[in-house]
N, C-alpha and C positions, 0 to 999 in steps of 0.2 A: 171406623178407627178414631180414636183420638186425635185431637189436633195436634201437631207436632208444629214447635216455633222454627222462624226460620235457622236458628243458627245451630240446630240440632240435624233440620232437615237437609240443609246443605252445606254439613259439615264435609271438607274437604277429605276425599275419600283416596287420592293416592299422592305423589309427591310433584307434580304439576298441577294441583289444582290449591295448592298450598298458595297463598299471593305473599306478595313484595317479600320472601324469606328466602332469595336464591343463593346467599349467601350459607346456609344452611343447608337446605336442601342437593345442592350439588353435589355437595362434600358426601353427602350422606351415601345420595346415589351411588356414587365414585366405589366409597368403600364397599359398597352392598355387590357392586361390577365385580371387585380385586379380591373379596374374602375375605376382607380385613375386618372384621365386626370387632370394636370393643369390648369389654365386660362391665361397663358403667357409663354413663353421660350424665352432665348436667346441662339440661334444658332453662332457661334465663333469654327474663324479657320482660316488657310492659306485659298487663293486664289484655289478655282477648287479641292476643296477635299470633297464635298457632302453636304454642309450645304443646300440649297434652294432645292436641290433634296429629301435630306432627311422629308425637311419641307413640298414639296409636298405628298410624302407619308404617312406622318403623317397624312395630311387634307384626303387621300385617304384612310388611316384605321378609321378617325372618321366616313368619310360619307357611308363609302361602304353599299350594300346596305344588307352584312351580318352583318354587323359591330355596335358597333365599334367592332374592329377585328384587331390583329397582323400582320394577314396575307391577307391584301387586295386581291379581285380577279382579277382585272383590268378589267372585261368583263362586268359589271355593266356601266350602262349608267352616274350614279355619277364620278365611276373610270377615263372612258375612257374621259368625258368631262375636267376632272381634268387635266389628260396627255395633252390633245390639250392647256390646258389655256384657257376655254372657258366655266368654269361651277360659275356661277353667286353669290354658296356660297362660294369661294376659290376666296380672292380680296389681286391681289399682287402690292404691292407698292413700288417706286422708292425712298427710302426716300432721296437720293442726290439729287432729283429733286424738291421733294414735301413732304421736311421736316422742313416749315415752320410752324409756330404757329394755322395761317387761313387755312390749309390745314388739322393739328390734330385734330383741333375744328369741320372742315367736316366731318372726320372719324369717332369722337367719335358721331356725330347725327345721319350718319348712321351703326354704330354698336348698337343702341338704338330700331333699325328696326329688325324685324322678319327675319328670315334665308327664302332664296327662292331659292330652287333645293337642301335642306341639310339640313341632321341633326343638323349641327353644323354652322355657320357663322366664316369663319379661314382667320384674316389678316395676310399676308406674307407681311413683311416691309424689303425691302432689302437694306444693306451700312445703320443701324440703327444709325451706330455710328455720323452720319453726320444729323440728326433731328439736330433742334439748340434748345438751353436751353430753349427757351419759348415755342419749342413745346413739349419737354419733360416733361418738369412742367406741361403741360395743361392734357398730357396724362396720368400722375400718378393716379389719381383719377378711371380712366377707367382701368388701368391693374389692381391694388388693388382691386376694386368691377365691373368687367365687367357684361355688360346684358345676362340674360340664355344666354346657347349653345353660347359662342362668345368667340374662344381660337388666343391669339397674340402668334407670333410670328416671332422675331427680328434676323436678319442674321447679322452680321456683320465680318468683319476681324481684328477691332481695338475695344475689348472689353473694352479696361484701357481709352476710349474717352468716353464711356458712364456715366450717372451718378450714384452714388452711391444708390440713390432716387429708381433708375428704376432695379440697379442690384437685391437689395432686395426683389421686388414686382415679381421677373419672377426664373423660375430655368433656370440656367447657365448648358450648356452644349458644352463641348469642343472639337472639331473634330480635327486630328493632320496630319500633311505631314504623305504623303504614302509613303512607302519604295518603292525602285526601282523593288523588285522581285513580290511586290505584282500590281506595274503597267506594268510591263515585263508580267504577267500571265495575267493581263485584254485585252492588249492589244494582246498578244499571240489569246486568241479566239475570241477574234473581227476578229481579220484576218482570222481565219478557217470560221469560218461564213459566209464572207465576200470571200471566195476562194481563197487566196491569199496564197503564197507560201515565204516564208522568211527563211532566214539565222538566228541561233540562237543567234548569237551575235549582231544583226539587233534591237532585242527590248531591248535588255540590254542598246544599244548605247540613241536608242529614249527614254526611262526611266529615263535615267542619267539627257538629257537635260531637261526633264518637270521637274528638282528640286522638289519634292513629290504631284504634280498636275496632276491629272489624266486629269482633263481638257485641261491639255496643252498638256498633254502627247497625247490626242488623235487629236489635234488639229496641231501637228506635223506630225502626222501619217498621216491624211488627205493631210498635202502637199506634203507628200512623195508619196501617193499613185497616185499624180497629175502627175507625173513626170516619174513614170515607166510603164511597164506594165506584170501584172500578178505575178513576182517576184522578193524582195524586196533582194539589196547586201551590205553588208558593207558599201562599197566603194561607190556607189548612194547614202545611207542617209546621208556618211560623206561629200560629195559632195552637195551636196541637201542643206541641212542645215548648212552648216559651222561649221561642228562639228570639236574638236580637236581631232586628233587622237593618239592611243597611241607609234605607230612609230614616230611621232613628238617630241614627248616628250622625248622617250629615247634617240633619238639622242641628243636632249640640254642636257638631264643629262650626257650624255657621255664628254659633251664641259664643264658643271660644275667642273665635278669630275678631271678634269683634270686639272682645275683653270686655262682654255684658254678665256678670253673675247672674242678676233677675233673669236676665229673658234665660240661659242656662240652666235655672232651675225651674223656671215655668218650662219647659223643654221636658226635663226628666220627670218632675210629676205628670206630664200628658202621658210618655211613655210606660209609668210606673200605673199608673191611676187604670189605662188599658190592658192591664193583668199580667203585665212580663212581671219577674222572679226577679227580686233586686241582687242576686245574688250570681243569676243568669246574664245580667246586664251588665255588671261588673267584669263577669269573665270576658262578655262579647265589645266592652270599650276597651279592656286590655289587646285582645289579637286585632282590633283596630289600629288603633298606631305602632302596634307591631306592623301590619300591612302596609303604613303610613311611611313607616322607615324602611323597611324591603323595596317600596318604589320609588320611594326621595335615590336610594343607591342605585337601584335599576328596574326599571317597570317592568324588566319582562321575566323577574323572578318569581310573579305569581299568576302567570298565565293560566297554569294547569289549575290551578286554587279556585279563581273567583272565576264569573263567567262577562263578557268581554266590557258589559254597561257597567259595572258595581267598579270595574278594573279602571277604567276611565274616570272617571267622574272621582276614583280617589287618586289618578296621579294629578288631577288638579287642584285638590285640599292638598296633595303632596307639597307642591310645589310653593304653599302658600307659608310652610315651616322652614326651618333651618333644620339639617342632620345633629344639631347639638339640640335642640329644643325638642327633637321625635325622641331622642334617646333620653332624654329629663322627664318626659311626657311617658315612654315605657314603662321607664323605670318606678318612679311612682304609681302609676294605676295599677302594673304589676302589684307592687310592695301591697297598695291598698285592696287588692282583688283577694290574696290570700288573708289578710282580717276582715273582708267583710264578709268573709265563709263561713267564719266560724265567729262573727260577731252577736249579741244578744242586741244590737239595734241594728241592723245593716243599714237600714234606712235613712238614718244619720249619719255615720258614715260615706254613704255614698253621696248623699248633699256637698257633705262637705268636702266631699275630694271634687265634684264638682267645680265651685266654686272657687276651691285653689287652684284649678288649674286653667280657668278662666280666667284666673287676674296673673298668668306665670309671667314671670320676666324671661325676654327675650335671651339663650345664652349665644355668650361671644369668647373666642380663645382669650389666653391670657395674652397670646402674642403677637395677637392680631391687635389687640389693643395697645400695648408697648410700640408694635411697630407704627401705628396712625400717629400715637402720643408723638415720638420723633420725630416723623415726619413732619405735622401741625408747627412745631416747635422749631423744627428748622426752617421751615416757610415763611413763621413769623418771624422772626429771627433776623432776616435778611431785608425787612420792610426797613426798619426804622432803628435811626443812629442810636436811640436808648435802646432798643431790645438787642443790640451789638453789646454795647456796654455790658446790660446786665449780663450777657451769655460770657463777657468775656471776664468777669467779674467773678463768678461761679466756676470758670475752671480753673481762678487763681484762690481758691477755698482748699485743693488739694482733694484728690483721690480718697481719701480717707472720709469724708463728711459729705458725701454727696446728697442734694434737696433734689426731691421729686416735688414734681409739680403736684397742685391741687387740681381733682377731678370733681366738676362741682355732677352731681346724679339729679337731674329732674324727673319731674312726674307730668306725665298725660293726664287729662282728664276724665279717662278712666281709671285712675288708677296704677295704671300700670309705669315702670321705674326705665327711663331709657338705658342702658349698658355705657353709651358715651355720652360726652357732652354734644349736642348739636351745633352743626355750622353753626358760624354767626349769621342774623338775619341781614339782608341787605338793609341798605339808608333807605325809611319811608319816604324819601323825594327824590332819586339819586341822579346827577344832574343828568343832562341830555349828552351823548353818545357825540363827538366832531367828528365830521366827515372829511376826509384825508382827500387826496389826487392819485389814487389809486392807479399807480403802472403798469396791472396785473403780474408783479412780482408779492407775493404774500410774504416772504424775509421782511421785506421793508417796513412792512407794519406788522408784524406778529410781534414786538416788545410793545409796542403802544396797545393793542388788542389787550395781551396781557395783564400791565396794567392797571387799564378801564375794569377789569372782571377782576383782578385781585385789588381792587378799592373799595369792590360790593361787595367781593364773598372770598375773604384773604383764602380761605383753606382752596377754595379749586385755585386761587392764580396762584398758590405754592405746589400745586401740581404741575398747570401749565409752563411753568416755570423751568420744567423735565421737556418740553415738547420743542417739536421745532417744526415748522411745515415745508410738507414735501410737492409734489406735482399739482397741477391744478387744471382742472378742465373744463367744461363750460358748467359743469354740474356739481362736479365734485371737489375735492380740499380734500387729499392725505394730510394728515396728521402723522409723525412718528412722535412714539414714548418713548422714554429714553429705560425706560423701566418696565417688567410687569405689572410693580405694585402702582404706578401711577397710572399708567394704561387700565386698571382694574375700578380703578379709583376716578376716573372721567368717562371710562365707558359706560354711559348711563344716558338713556331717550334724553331726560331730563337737560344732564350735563351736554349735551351733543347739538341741542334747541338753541342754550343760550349760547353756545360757544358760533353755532352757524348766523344767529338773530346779530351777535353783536359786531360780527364780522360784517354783516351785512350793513348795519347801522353806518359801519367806519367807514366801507369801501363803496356801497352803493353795488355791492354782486352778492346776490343770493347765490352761495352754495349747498352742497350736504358736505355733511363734515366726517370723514371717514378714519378714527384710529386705527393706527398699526403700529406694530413693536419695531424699533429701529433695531437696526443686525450692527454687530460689532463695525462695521465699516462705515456706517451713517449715522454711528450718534459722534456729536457735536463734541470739538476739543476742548477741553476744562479751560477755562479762562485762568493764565498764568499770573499770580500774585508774588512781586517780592517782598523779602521781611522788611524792607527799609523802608517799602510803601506802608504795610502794615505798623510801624512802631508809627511813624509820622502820622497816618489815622488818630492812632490811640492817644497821642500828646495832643493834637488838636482838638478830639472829644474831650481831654479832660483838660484843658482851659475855657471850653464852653461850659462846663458842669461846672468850675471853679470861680467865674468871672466875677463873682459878688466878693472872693473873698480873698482879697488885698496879700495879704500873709502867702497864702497858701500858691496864687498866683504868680506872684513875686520867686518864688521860689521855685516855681515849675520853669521859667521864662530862663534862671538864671544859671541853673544846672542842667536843662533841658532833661529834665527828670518826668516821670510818670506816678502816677498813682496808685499803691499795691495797698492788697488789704492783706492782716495780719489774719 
């Protein structure tokens, strides 16, 4: 006999062996139970996920020759004539070929004819979406009132091209991409069947590339199986097929992360130069940080997907992004995947998408940034008698003209653009730490601790500034936040070294320094200010501002007046 491919030879032959279509198939059965047969369906779906198989089986449960029947037997002369394509009531049609008007008007005269070898007379119209307007028109009349025992049935991929006329008159039924574990398991006992001995990460890889098509999925398999013999390795299918591998990929993220263009493109030429399909590579960096962003939000969305090493190894690249940076990172390799498909240089292209996205800027919310901006602003704010002034200065401008600060944007030296401004660096000599008489009460020196650390690095001591210390052991230092965002904002290895080193410095007791969020009943009562303290402030600051200038001085002394600006 002739060689028969796999996806002919283990074409699902009744309505359980159909895969991931249960949603379909139930339905089907159901009605085939109750006698409720239709007079038309529309079958709709991706490419090679069961729709014309399924509508075989269908014509195989009305004719069978127990039937109709859920569960066709296949050993009936109706059944098995059905399977060959050779049984005279089961009439299948090309309708991208012969989905002209004079071709409907043939069909509908012979559907007008008695069924001969079957219960039922069952057209199979396949690519329905491609019939043209006038033959659709002519055939509405016949799906609406077809002649006894004469059930349509319309395959297509592009249901939204058919007309609205014809969606009405048939039930819509929707078949949907297969998941990679449910075509990894088909294809898994295709090959036991078949004798074949495989690597388990072998059909995961061949799964990935049929994108939810069991059709192709087995139509890959077939070329793999041309090229080995007896058992199937990693390394042969990725070879085989021009698959991208997942060592490929972490080495360019290694050149990303690092924000190296060079080493990123001496990266993809190795890759490239070793015969992968720049075009194949393209598609396999895109479902990468797609992967990348499925396990930044939860690793264990792609268990069934990947197998457990490839899964690992990327929730640690994961971890190395921000969820705003995977989704800038999709979304263009995306965008650039679909042009270099159909591009006449791919290979520039893919350089240069390289490259940009080696040097990307880190993103950050808009109000994450707003909310730091305030914060900084308020911490400094509170240091020094002029930064009182100015602030108080700016909210007598009036609501209507409000000045934002300047955000000055620097550059790394690779390159790459930071999103905020950076702490200030501490004082290159910063004086030495005084060592206190420490009564193991931490209240008594946490303002002094304070500070010592907001004189280095004003931004943390306008955090600590939120904090207030809680129990203390021989070990440890509670810390309460008075906030999340300040709590979020000191809890850091980093932040938690200096905060335990300078405590230590002061107190002569090494602790660890433990944040927690203070609970409505432990954070610390607002320090009460009255207005008459604050005006007497503001008169004092502005005869220190004014002391050079006789007039002006003279006059603040004599009305006890203050300074406004216009």
């Amino acid at each position: 006999m002739d060689y028969q491919v796999l996806a002919l030879k283990y074409r699902p032959g009744n309505f359980d062996e159909v895969v991931g279509q249960a949603q379909v198939t139930d339905v089907l059965k159901g009605a085939l139970e109750q006698d409720r047969i239709a007079k038309a369906y529309i079958f709709s779906g991706p490419r090679g996920c069961g729709k014309t198989s399924s509508a075989r089986i269908l014509a195989k449960a009305l004719n069978c020759a127990k039937g109709p029947t859920p569960s066709p037997c296949g050993e009936c002369e109706s059944c098995q004539s059905i399977a060959k394509g050779s049984n005279l009531a089961v009439i299948e049609i090309d309708a991208a070929s012969t989905g002209g008007v004079q071709d409907i008007r043939d069909m509908r005269e012979e559907a007008a004819l008695a069924s001969i070898g079957g219960r039922y007379k069952i057209y199979i119209l396949d690519e329905a979406h491609q019939i043209s307007t006038a033959g659709n028109n002519a055939l509405l009349k016949t799906l609406e009132e077809p002649p006894p025992n004469t059930v349509f049935i319309l395959a297509t991929t592009e249901p939204q091209k058919m007309l609205p006329t014809v969606h009405s008159r048939c039930q819509h039924y929707q078949f949907r991409l297969l998941s990679v574990d449910d075509i990894a398991h088909r294809l898994g006992n295709i090959l036991k069947w078949e004798k074949i001995e495989v690597e388990a990460d072998v059909l995961q890889a061949i799964a990935r590339r049929a994108d939810g098509s069991m059709r192709d999925g087995m139509t890959l398999m077939d070329q793999v199986l041309a090229s080995c013999e007896g058992k199937l390795t990693l390394a042969q299918v990725t070879e085989i097929l021009g698959l991208t591998s997942f060592d490929h990929l972490f080495s360019l993220t290694e050149a990303i992360l690092a924000r190296d263009g060079a080493a990123a493109l001496r990266e993809l030429h190795r890759i490239l130069d070793g015969g992968l399909e720049t075009r194949e590579f393209a598609l396999g960096l895109s479902r990468y940080f797609r992967n990348l962003l499925l396990i930044k939000l939860d690793p264990t969305l792609l268990e069934a997907e990947m197998i457990e090493e490839d899964r690992q190894r990327c929730c640690v690249y994961a971890e190395s992004f921000q969820v705003e940076d995977l989704l800038y990172l999709s979304r263009i390799v995306g965008e650039r995947a679909d042009k270099i498909r159909y591009a006449s240089q791919p290979r520039v292209l893919l350089e240069t998408l390289v490259v940009e996205i080696s040097r990307f800027e880190s993103r950050i919310l808009l109000s994450e940034i707003l909310t730091r901006l305030r914060t900084l602003g308020g911490g400094q704010g509170t240091g020094s008698p002029t930064a009182g002034a100015d602030s108080r200065n700016e909210q007598k401008r009036g609501e209507g003209s409000p000045r934002s600060a300047p955000v000055t944007r620097q550059t790394t030296g690779t390159g790459r653009r930071n999103p905020m401004p950076p702490p200030p660096e501490p004082a290159a000599s910063p004086a030495s730490t005084p060592q206190v008489d420490f009564k193991g009460d931490p209240g008594e020196v946490w303002g002094t601790l304070c500070q010592i650390i907001g004189n280095e690095q004003k931004s943390i001591g306008s955090f600590l500034e939120r904090t207030r210390p809680g129990r203390l052991t021989e070990k440890k230092l509670i810390v309460y936040a008075e906030n999340t965002f300040a709590m979020s904002m000191l809890d850091t290895s980093d932040n938690l070294l200096l905060l335990s080193n300078k405590f230590a410095d002061l107190t002569g007791c090494k602790v660890e320094m433990c944040l927690e969020l203070a609970s409505s009943e432990e954070k610390p009562e607002p320090e009460r200010i009255s207005k008459e303290h604050v005006e007497d402030t503001r008169r004092t600051q502005d005869l220190k501002e004014y002391a050079d200038n006789e007039v002006v001085g003279d006059l603040l002394k004599r009305f006890d007046g203050e300074i406004v600006e216009d």
